[in-house]
Structures are given as structure tokens and as C-alpha cells.
C-alpha positions in Angstrom: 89.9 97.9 113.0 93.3 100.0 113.4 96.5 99.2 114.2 99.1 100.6 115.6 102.7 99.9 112.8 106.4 101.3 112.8 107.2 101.9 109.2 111.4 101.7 108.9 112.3 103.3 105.6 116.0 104.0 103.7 116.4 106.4 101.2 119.8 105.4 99.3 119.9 108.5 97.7 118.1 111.4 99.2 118.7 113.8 97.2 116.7 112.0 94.3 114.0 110.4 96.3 113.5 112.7 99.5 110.8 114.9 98.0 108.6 112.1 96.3 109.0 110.1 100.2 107.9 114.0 101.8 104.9 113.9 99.4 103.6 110.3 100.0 103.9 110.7 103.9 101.8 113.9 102.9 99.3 111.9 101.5 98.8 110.0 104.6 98.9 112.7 107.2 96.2 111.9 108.9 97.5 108.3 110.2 101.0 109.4 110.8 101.6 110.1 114.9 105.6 110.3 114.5 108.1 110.8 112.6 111.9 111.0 113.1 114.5 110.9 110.3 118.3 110.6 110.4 121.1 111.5 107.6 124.2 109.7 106.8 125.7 112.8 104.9 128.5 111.0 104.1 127.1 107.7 103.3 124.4 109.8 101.0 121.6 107.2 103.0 118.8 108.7 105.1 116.7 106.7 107.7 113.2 107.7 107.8 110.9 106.2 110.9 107.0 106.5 110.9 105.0 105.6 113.8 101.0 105.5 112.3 97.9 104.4 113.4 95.5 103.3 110.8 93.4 100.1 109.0 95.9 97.4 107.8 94.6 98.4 104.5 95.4 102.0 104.8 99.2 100.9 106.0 99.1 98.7 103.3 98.5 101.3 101.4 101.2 103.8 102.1 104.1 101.1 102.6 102.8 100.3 98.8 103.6 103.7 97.4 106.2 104.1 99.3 108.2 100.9 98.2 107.4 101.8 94.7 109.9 104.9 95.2 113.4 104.5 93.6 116.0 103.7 96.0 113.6 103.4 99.1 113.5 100.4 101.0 110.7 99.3 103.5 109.7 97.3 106.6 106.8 97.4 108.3 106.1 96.1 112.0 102.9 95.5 112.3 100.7 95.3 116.2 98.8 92.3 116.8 96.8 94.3 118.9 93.9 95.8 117.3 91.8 99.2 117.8 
């Protein structure tokens, strides 16, 4: 079953971790439905929002890799409704 899950990432230094982040969402193109990001330029802090639509496991699975990224931080809302 699939869910539907907002995935609310910060990147506390961009500039080091923006091109791993790029490549993980890569990864998982095929369950990502939107994306929007926002930069603090000044703050060096970027906020990174995924809308996807995959198994729990899959989700699971890219919050995972995702949170193993130095100087990201992630949430993850999660549906109860399930597809």
C-alpha cells in the first residue's frame, strides 16, 4: 500500500551538503510528485520540501539516506490514508 508523506528537510550548510541531498532525491525520482526549496542566503540554511507518494518502506527508505547526510535534518508527515 502507498502513502501519500510531506518530507521537511534543512540543509545547515548548503554548500557542503546540497549536491549529496540533489543526488538522493535522484535516487528516488520516481515517488517524488513535488518539490519546492527555499534559501536563507544569509543564514547559509536552505529548506528543502518533498511531496512523494510511495510504500512506507520506500519513504522509509529515502528519509533514511537522507538523515544520514551531514547537516540535514528531517521530518516526515506521514497520511493515514492508504493507496
Amino acid at each position: 500500500m502507498r502513502r501519500i508523506a510531506v518530507i521537511s528537510a534543512i540543509l545547515e550548510n548548503p554548500g557542503e551538503s546540497q549536491a549529496e541531498f540533489n543526488r538522493t532525491v535522484s535516487a528516488f525520482k520516481g515517488m517524488v510528485r513535488g518539490r519546492m526549496g527555499i534559501p536563507f542566503e544569509e543564514e547559509s540554511i536552505a529548506v528543502i520540501s518533498l511531496t512523494v507518494q510511495a510504500t512506507l518502506d520506500e519513504i522509509n527508505a529515502l528519509t533514511g539516506k537522507l538523515g544520514k547526510i551531514e547537516g540535514v535534518l528531517v521530518k516526515t508527515a506521514l497520511s493515514k490514508k492508504e493507496f
